[in-house]
C-alpha positions in Angstrom: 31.6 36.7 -6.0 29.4 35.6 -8.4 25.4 34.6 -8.1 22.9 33.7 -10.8 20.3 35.9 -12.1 18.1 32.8 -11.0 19.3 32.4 -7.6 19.2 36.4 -6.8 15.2 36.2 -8.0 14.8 34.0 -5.8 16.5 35.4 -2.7 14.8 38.8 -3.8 11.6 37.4 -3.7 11.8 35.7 -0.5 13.5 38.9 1.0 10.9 41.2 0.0 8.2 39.2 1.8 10.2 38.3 4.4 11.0 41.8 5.1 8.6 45.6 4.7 6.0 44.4 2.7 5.3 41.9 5.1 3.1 43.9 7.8 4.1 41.8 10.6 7.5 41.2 9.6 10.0 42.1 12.7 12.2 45.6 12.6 16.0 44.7 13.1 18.2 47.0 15.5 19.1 50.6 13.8 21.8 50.2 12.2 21.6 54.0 12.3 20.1 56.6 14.0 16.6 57.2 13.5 16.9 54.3 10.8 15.0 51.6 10.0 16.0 47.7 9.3 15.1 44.9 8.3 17.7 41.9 7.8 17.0 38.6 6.4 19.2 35.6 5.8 18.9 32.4 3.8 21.9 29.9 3.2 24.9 32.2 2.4 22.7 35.5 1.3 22.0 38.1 4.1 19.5 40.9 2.5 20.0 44.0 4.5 17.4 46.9 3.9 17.7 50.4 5.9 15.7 53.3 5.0 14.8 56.9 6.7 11.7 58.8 6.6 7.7 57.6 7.3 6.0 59.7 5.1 8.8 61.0 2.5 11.7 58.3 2.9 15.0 57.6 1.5 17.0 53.6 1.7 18.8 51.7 0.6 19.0 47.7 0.2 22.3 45.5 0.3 22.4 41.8 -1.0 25.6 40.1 0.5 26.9 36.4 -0.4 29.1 34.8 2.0 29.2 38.1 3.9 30.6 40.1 0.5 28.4 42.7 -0.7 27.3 41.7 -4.5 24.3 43.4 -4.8 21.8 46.9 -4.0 19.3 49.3 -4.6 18.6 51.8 -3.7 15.3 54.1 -3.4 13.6 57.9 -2.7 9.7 57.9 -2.2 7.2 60.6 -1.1 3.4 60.9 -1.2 2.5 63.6 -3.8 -1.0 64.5 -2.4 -1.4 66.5 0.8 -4.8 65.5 1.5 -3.8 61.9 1.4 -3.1 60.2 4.7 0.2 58.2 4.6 -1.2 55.3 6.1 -3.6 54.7 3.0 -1.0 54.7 0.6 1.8 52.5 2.3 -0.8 50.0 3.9 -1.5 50.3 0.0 2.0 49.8 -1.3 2.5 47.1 0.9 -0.5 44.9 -0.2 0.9 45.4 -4.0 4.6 44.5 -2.9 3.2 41.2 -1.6 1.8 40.1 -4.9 3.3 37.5 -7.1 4.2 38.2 -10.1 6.2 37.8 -13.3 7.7 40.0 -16.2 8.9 42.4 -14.7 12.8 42.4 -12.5 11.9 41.3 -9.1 13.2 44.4 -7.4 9.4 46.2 -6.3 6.5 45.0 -7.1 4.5 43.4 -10.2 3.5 45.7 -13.1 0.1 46.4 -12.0 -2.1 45.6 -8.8 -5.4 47.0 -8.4 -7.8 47.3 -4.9 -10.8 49.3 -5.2 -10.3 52.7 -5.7 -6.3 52.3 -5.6 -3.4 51.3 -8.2 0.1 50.6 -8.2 2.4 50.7 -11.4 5.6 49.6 -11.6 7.9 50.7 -14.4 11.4 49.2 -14.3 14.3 49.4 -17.3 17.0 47.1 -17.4 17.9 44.1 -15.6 19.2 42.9 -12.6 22.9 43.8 -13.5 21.5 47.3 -13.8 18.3 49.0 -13.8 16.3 52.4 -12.9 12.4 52.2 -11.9 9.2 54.1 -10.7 6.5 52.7 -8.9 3.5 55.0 -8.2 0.2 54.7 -6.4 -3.4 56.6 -8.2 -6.8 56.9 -6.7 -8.5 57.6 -9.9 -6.6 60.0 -12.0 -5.1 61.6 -8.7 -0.9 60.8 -8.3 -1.0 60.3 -4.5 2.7 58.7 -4.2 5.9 58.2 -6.3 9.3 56.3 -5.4 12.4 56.3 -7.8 14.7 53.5 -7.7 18.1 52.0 -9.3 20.3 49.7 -8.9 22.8 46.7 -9.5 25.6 44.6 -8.9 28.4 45.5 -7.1 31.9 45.0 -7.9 
């Protein structure tokens, strides 16, 4: 099953906001136990992301078209400082998820955002077909969180 890099960017994008980033976005059913889900659908794409963990986590995230899996990712994150609370840096991350942005494959979040003391980067090789990222959050020169991701289509 094929998609375009065009219509996948799109979906991605939708998905993302529809989905964690989006602070009042609604939890699907555990797929797993002790998971959590979110599930979003538009036209024939379902989006499926599960992931395990509040303060260290580990997930995954599963594009399907017409109900065949084409597409996923999938991620490891932690908070790197012990005197940071967790709900500082993923209120954080969520804020920067949410952002619009360009340049950069539409699998996190933009390059760069900034809020006061706090910044996210986003470093992601490849493309869509394939890739491997980091995104980490600073307060100043201190690392407080890091998550590795990769990715790609599914055959």
């Amino acid at each position: 099953m094929k998609i375009s890099n065009k219509e996948l960017t799109d979906f991605l994008n939708a998905a993302n906001k529809a989905t964690y980033a989006n602070k009042d976005a609604t939890k699907s059913a555990s797929l797993r136990p002790s998971s959590e889900d979110y599930h979003f659908e538009q036209e024939d794409l379902t989006y499926h992301d599960t992931y395990f963990g509040a303060k260290d986590f580990i997930g995954g995230e599963i594009i399907y078209k017409k109900e065949i899996p084409i597409w996923g990712a999938n991620y490891y994150g932690y908070i790197v400082s012990e005197k940071t609370e967790k709900s500082e840096v993923y209120d954080f991350l969520r804020q920067a998820l949410m952002q619009e942005y360009s340049g950069i494959i539409p699998v996190r979040g933009p390059k760069e955002f900034k809020n006061g003391e706090l910044k996210y980067t986003n470093k992601a090789e490849g493309t869509l077909d394939r890739f491997i990222g980091v995104e980490e959050i600073w307060k100043g020169s201190e690392l407080l969180y890091r998550c590795d991701y990769r990715g790609g289509f599914i055959e």
